[in-house]
MITI-152730 format. One record per residue (C-alpha): residue number from 0; x, y, z. Coordinates in nm, 2 decimals, always signed. Example, Ala and Ser with C-alpha at 12.3 -4.5 7.8 and 13.67 -1.06 7.14 Angstrom:
MITI-152730
0  +1.23  -0.45  +0.78 $
1  +1.37  -0.11  +0.71 $
END
This chain:
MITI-152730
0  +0.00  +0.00  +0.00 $
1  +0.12  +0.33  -0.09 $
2  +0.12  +0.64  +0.15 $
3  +0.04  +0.95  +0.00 $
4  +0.28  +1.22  +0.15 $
5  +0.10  +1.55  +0.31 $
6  +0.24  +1.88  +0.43 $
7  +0.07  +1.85  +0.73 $
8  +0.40  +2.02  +0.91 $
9  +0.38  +2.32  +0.67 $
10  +0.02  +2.35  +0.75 $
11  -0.02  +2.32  +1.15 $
12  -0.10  +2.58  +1.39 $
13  +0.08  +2.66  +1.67 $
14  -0.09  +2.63  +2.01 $
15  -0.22  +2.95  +2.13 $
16  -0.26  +2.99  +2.53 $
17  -0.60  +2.85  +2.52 $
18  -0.50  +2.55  +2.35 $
19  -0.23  +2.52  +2.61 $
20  -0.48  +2.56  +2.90 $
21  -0.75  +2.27  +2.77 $
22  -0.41  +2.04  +2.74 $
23  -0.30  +2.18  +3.06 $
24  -0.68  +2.06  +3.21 $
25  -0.70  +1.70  +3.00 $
26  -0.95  +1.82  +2.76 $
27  -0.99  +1.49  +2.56 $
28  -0.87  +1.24  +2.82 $
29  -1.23  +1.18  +2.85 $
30  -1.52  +1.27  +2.64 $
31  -1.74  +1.33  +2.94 $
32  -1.52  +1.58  +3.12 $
33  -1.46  +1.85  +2.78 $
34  -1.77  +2.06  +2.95 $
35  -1.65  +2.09  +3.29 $
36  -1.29  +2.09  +3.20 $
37  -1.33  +2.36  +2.96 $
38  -1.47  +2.58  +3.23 $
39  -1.11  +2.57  +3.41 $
40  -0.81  +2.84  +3.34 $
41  -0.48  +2.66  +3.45 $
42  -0.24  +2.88  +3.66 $
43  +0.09  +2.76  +3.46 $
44  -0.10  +2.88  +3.15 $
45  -0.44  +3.06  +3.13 $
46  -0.53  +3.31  +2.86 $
47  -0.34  +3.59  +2.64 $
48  -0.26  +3.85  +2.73 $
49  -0.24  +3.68  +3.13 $
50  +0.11  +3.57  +3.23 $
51  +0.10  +3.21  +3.40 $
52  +0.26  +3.13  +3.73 $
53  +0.57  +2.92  +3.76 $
54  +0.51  +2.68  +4.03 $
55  +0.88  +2.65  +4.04 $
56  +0.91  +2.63  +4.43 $
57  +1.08  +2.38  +4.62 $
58  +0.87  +2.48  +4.92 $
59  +1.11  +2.62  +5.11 $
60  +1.22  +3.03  +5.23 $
61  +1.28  +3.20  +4.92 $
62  +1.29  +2.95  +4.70 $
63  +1.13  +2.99  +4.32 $
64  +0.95  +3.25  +4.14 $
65  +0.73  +3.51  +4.30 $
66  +0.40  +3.34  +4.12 $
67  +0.15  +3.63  +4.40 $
68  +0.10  +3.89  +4.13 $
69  +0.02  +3.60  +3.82 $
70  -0.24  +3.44  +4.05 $
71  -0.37  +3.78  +4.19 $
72  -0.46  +3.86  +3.77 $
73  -0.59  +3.49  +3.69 $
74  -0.80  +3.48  +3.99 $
75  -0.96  +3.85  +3.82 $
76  -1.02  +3.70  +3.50 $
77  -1.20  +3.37  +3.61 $
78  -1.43  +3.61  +3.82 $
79  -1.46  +3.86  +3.51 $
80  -1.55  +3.53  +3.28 $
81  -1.70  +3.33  +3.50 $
82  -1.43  +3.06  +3.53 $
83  -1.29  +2.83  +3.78 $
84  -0.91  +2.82  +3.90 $
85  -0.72  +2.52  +3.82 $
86  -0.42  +2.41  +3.98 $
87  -0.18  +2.21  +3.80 $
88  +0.10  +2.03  +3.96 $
89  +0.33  +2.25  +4.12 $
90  +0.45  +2.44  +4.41 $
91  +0.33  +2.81  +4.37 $
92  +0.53  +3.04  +4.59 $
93  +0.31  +3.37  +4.74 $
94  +0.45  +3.67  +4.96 $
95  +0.13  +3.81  +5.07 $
96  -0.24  +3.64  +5.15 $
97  -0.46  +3.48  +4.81 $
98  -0.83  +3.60  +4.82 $
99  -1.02  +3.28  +4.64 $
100  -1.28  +3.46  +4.50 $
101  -1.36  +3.20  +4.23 $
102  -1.40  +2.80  +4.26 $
103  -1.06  +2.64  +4.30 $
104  -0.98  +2.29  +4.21 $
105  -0.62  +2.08  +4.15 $
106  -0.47  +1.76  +4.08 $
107  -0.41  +1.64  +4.42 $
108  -0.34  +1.87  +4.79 $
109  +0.06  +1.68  +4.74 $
110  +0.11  +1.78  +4.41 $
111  -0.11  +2.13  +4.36 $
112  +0.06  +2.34  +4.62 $
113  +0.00  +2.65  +4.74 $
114  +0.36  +2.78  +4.95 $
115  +0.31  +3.07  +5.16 $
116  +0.67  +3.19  +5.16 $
117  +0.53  +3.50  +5.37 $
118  +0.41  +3.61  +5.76 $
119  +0.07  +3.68  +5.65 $
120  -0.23  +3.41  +5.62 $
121  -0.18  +3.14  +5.32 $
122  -0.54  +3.15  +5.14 $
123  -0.86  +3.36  +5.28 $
124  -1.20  +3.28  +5.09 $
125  -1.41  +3.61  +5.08 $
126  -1.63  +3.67  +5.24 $
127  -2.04  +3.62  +5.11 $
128  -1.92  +3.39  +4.87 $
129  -2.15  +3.15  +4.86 $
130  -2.22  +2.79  +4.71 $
131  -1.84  +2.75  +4.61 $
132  -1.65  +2.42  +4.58 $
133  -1.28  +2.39  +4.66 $
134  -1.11  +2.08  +4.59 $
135  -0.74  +1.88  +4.55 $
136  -0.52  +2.10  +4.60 $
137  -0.26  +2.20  +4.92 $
138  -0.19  +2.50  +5.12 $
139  +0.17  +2.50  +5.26 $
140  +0.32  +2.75  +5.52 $
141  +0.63  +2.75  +5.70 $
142  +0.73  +2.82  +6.11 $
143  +0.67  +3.16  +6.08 $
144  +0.37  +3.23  +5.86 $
145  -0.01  +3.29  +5.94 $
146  -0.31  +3.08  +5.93 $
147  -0.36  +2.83  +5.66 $
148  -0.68  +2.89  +5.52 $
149  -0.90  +3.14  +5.67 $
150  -1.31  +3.16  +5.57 $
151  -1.41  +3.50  +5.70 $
152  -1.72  +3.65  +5.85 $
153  -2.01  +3.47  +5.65 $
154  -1.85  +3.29  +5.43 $
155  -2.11  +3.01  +5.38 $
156  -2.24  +2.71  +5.19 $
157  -1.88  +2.59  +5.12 $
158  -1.78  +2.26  +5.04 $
159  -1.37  +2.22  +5.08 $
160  -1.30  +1.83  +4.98 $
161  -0.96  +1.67  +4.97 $
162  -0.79  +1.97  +5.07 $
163  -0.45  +1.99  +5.28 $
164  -0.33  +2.26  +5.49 $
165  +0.03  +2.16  +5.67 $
166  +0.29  +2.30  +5.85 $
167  +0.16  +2.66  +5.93 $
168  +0.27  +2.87  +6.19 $
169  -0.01  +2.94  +6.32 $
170  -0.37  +2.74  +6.25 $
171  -0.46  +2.51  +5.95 $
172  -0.82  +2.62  +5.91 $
173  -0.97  +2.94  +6.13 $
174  -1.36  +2.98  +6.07 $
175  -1.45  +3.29  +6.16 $
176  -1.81  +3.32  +6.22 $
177  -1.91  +3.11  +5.91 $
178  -2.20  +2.87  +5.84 $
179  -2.31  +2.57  +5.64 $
180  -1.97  +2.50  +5.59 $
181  -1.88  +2.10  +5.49 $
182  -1.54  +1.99  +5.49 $
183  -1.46  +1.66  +5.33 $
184  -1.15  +1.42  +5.37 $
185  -0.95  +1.72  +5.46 $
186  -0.63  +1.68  +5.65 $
187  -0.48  +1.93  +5.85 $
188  -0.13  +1.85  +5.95 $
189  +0.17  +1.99  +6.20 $
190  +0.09  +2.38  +6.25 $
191  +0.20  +2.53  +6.45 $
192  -0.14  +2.63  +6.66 $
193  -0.47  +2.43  +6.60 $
194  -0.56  +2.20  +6.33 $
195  -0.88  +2.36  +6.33 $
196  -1.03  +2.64  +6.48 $
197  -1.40  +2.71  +6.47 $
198  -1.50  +3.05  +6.63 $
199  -1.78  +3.37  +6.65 $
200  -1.78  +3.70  +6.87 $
201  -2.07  +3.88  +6.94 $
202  -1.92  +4.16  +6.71 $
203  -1.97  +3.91  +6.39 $
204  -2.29  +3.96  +6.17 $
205  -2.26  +3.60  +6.13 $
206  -2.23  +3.30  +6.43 $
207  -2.05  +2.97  +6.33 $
208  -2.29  +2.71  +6.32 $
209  -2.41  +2.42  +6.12 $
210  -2.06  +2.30  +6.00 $
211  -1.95  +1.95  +5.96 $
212  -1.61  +1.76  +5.88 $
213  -1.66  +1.45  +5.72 $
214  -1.38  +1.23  +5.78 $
215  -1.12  +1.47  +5.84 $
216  -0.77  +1.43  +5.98 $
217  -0.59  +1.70  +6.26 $
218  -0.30  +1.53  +6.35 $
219  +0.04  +1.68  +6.50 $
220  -0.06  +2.02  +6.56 $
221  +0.02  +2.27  +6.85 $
222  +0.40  +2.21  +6.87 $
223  +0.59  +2.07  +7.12 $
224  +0.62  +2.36  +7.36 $
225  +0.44  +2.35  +7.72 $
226  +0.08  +2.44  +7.69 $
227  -0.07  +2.54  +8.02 $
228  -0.37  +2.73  +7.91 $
229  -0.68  +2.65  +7.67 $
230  -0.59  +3.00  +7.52 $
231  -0.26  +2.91  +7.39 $
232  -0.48  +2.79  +7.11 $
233  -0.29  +2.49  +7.03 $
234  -0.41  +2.14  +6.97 $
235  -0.57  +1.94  +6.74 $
236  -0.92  +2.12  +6.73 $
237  -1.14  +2.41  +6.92 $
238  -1.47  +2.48  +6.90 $
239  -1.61  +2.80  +7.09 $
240  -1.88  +3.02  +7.05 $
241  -2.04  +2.79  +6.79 $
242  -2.31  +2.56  +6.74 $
243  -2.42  +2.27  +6.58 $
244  -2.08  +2.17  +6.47 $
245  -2.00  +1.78  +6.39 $
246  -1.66  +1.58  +6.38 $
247  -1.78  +1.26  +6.15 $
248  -1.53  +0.97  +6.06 $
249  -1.12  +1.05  +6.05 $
250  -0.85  +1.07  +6.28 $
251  -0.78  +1.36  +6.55 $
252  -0.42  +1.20  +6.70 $
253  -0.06  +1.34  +6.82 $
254  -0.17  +1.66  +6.89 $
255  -0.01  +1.85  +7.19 $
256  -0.23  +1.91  +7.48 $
257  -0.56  +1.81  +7.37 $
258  -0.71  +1.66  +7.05 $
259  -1.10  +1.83  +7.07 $
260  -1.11  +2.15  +7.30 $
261  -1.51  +2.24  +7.33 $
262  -1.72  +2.48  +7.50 $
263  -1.69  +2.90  +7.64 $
264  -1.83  +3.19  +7.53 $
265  -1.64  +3.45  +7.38 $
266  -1.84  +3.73  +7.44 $
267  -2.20  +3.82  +7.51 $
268  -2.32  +3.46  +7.61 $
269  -2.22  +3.36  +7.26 $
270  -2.21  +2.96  +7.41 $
271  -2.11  +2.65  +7.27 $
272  -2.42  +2.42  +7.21 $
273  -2.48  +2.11  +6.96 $
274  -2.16  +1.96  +6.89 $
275  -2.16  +1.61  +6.80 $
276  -1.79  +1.38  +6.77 $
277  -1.88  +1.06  +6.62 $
278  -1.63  +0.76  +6.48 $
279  -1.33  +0.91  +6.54 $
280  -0.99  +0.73  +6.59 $
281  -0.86  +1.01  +6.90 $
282  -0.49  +0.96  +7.00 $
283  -0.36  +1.21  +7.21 $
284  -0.10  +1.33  +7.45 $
285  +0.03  +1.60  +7.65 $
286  +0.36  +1.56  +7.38 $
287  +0.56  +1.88  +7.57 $
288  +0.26  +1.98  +7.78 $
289  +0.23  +1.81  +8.11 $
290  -0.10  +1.77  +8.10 $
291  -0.34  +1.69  +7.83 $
292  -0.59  +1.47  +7.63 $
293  -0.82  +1.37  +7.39 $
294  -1.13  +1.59  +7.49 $
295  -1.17  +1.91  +7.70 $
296  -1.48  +2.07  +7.79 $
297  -1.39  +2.38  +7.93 $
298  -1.62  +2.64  +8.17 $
299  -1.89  +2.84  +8.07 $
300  -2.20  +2.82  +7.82 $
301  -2.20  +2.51  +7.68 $
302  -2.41  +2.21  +7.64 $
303  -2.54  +1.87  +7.44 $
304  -2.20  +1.80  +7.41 $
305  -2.19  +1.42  +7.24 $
306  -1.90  +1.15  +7.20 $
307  -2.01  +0.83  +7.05 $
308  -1.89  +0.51  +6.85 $
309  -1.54  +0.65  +6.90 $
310  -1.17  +0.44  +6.95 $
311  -1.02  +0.70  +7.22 $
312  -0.63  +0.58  +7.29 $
313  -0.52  +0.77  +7.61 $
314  -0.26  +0.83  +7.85 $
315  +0.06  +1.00  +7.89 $
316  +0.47  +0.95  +7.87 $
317  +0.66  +0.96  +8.22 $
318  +0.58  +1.23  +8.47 $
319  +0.30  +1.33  +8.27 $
320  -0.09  +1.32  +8.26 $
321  -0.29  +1.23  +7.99 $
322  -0.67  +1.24  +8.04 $
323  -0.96  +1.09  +7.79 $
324  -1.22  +1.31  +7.95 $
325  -1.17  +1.59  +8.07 $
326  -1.52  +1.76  +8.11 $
327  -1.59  +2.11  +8.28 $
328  -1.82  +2.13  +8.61 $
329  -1.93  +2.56  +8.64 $
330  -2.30  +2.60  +8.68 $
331  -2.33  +2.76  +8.34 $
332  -2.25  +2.36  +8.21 $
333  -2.52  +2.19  +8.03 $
334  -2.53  +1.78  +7.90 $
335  -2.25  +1.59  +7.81 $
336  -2.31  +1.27  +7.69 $
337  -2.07  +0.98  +7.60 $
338  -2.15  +0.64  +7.47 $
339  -2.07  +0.32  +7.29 $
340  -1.70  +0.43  +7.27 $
341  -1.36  +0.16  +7.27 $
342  -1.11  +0.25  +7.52 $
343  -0.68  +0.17  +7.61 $
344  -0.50  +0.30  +7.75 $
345  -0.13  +0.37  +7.69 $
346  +0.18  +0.56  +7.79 $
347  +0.37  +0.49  +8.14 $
348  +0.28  +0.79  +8.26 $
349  -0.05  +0.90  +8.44 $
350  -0.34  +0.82  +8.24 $
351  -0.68  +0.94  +8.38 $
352  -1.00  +0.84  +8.17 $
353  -1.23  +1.08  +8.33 $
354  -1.22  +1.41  +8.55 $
355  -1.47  +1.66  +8.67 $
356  -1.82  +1.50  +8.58 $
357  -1.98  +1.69  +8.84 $
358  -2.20  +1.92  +8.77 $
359  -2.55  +1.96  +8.96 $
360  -2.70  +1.85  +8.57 $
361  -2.71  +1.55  +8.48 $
362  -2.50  +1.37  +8.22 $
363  -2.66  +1.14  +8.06 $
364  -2.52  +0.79  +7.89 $
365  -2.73  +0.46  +7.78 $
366  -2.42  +0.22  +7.75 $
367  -2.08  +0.13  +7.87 $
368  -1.88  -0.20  +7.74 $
369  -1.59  -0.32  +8.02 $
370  -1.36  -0.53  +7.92 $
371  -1.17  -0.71  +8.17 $
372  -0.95  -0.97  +7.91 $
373  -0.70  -1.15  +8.04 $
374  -0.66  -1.02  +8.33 $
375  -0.70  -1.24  +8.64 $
376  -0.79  -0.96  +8.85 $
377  -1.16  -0.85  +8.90 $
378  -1.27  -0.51  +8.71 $
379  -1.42  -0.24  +8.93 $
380  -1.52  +0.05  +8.73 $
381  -1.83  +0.34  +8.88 $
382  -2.10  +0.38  +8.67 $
383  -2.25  +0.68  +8.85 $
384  -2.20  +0.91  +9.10 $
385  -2.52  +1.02  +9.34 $
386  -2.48  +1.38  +9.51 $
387  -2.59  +1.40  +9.87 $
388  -2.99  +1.45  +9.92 $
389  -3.08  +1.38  +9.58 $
390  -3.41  +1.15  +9.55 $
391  -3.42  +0.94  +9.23 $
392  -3.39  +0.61  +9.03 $
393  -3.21  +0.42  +8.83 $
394  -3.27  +0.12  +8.63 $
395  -3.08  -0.08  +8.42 $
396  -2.91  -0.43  +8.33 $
397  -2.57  -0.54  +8.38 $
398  -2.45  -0.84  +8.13 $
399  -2.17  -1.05  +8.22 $
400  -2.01  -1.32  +8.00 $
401  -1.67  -1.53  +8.01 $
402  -1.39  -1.43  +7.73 $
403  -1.35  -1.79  +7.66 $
404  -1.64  -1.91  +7.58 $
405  -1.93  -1.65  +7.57 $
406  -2.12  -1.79  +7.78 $
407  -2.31  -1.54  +8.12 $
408  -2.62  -1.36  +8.18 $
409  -2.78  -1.06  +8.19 $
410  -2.91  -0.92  +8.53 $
411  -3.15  -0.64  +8.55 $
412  -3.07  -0.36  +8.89 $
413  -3.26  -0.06  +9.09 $
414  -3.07  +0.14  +9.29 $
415  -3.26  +0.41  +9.41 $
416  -3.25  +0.68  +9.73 $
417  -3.62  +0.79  +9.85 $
418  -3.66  +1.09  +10.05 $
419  -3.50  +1.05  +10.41 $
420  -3.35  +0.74  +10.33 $
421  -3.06  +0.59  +10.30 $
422  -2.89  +0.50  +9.91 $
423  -3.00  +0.14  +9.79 $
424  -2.92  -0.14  +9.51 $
425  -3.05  -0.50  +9.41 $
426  -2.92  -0.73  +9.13 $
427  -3.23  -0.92  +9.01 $
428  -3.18  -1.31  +8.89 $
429  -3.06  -1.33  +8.57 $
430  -3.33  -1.30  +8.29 $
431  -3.10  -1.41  +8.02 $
432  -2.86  -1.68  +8.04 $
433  -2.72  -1.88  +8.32 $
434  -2.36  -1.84  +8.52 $
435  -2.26  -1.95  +8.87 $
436  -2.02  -1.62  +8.95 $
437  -2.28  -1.32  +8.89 $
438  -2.13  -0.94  +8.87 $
439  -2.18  -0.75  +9.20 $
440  -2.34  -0.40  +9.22 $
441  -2.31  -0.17  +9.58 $
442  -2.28  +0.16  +9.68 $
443  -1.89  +0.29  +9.76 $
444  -1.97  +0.61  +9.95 $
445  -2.18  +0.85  +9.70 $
446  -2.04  +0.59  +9.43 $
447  -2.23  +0.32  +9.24 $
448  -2.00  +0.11  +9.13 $
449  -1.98  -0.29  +8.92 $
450  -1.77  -0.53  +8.96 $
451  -1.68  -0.80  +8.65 $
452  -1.53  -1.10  +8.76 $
453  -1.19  -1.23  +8.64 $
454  -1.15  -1.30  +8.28 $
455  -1.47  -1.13  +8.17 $
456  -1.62  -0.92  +7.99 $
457  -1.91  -0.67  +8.06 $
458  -2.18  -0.40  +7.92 $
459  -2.35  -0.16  +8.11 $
460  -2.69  -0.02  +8.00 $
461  -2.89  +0.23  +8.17 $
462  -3.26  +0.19  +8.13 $
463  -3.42  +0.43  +8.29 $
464  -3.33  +0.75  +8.51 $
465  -3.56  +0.93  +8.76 $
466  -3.40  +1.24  +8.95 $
467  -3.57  +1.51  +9.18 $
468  -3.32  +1.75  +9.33 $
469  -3.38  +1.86  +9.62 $
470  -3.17  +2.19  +9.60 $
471  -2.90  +2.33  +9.35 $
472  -2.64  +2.05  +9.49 $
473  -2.84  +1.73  +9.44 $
474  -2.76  +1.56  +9.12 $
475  -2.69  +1.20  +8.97 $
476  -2.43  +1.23  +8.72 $
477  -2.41  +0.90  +8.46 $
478  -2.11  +1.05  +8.29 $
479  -1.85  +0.80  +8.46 $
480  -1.99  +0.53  +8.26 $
481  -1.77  +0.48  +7.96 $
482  -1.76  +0.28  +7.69 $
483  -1.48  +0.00  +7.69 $
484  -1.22  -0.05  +7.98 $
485  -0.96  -0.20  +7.88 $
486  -0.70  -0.38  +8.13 $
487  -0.42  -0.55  +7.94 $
488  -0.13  -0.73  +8.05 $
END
């Protein structure tokens, strides 16, 4: 077969910008992404007459071309015309603060990096810009820089997924009186203040609320530099003056001090109210605090407070103390409420699962799971705590069962104090099941406390509470019940 020769050299066109950006953005990779694709003006090269950014960086001081001013003018025209930002791979080098004033996607947060190479915030989305999506791409400061990403004063109804913001100087995300925010397998990693930072003041048109992190990651944040007060503002993550904020799925772990710090007002009464944690893998430790923890509810204006369905690892290295709980008890305090949650604990230092707990409201909790495997050592753990003169009833079930073969029973219990009387218990006979060595149940003091034989394993539920306080002082707090107790060998 003979080929017929062409000048198809002679006659080609060279690539303009525009053809540049659609290669730059995969246009033709796939047939279905041309109309979306299309939409997107690449940083490295958007249109004539616009300059692209380098992305030249290394990522560290100094390093690569100055790429603030080409983003500043790209960022103008996808606003102008209606486009969205695209990120190729790269490390973009700034010297002042990015305004994202447009929708912002990338190829991935490791390889579509934003280097703040300044000591002003990384990336601020403006406020009143609504319904935005902001996806795949990284925001990287250095020891001395600002926050990470910053959404201001009403910024709302913005969706940030697979987004990274590491190794700022101060914190990796700070919401400042925003709303209806969702965050999405985002991962904020080793700043140098909080992973996160959720926040209003009274002074704000707007008040934080509704905002939820689906599994998310905070790990290694706050340093390693002795934190002695909640206002040091390091740690994993802090929610104050805000409501109805969720922590769903992810990892909050190695943060110094505490992982979750919850609760306050900052102004005006502004309290902390609604927020739910929820299957979250929680390992943390004082690191160069002395003391700290996986969650803190500090004093003042706060309430329905929730940790559930959670793995909480806790403890602390030599001469330290590492607390799971740590949970506020001013009169201002509201409902905590803890359930269904694995516990170990770790670290040869002091490990405390739960302090404070008493507050004249009640905390409330339907289920604990003790674990007593392995060890040949009976398992005491106190399941409430009654305040002195408070009337009321509980009931509830203890279940018992042998790690070797399964087999126990379930026992149902009262314990109960009427007026002018003295505090009382009963264990019932067994309504499911059959064993010859059934848990015990008594009053230690104020304490109501369980014990699990040796090489057992237990769970708690509480069925039913009745309390009537007789003055400000008389309460019945269920918040020492929790989850799994570990004991390992």
């Amino acid at each position: 077969m003979a080929y017929i020769k062409t000048n198809w050299i002679d006659n080609a066109t060279m690539l303009d910008d525009d053809a540049l950006n659609k290669i730059e953005n995969g246009i033709g990779a796939l047939d279905t992404d041309k109309a979306d694709k299309a939409e997107n003006v690449s940083l490295k090269f958007p249109p004539s007459p616009l300059v692209g950014a380098k992305g030249d960086s290394n990522g560290t001081t100094g390093n690569g071309t100055d790429d603030t001013i080409a983003i500043n003018n790209i960022i103008t025209y996808c606003v102008t015309n209606k486009k969205k930002l695209f990120i190729p791979d790269g490390i973009f080098r700034i010297t002042s603060t990015i305004i994202f004033t447009c929708e912002v996607s990338g190829n991935s947060p490791n390889t579509s990096i934003i280097f703040n190479d300044s000591t002003s915030d990384g990336v601020k989305i403006e406020s009143n810009h609504y319904y935005s999506i902001y996806s795949n791409f990284g925001v990287l400061g250095k020891i001395n820089s600002g926050n990470g990403i910053v959404l201001e004063t009403n910024t709302s109804y913005i969706h940030l997924i697979n987004v990274h913001s590491k190794y700022n100087g101060l914190h990796g995300l700070y919401s400042h009186s925003s709303w209806a925010n969702t965050y999405t397998n985002c991962d904020f990693f080793q700043n140098g203040g909080l992973g996160v930072y959720c926040m209003s003041l009274t002074a704000d048109p707007g008040l934080t609320n509704a905002t939820m992190f689906l599994n998310c990651k905070s790990r290694f944040n706050g340093g390693t530099n002795t934190v002695t007060t909640d206002a040091d503002l390091k740690g994993g993550v802090k929610i104050v003056s805000a409501q109805g904020c969720y922590w769903i799925g992810g990892v909050v772990e190695s943060n110094n001090a505490w992982g979750f710090i919850i609760g306050g007002s900052l102004g005006g009464g502004v309290g902390t109210y609604g927020v739910q944690i929820q299957n979250v893998y929680m390992e943390n430790n004082p690191n160069g605090a002395t003391v700290g923890g996986n969650v803190k509810v500090i004093n003042g204006y706060w309430t329905n407070v929730s940790v559930s369905k959670s793995w909480l690892a806790y403890g602390a290295d030599t001469g330290k103390t590492g607390y799971c709980f740590y949970v506020a008890t001013s009169a201002s305090n509201g409902i905590f409420k803890e359930e269904d949650n694995r516990f170990v604990k770790l670290g040869t230092g002091t490990g405390t699962k739960y302090q404070g707990f008493t507050n004249a409201l009640p905390k409330k909790n339907v289920s604990a799971i003790m674990m007593n495997q392995a060890n040949a050592s009976d398992l005491v753990t106190t399941i409430a705590t009654i305040a002195s003169g408070a009337v009321f009833m509980l009931t509830g079930t203890i279940t018992m069962k042998r790690n070797s073969d399964n087999t126990g029973a379930t026992y149902p219990f009262i314990a109960s104090q009427l007026e002018g009387s003295t505090l009382n218990v009963s264990l019932g006979a067994a309504i499911v099941g059959t064993t010859t060595a059934p848990p015990t149940i008594a009053w230690v003091g104020n304490d109501l406390q369980v014990t699990l034989q040796e090489y057992c394993w237990g769970h708690v539920e509480i069925v039913d509470q009745i309390l009537i306080p007789l003055a400000d002082s008389a309460s019945i707090t269920l918040g020492t019940i929790f989850g799994d107790v570990m004991q390992r060998r």
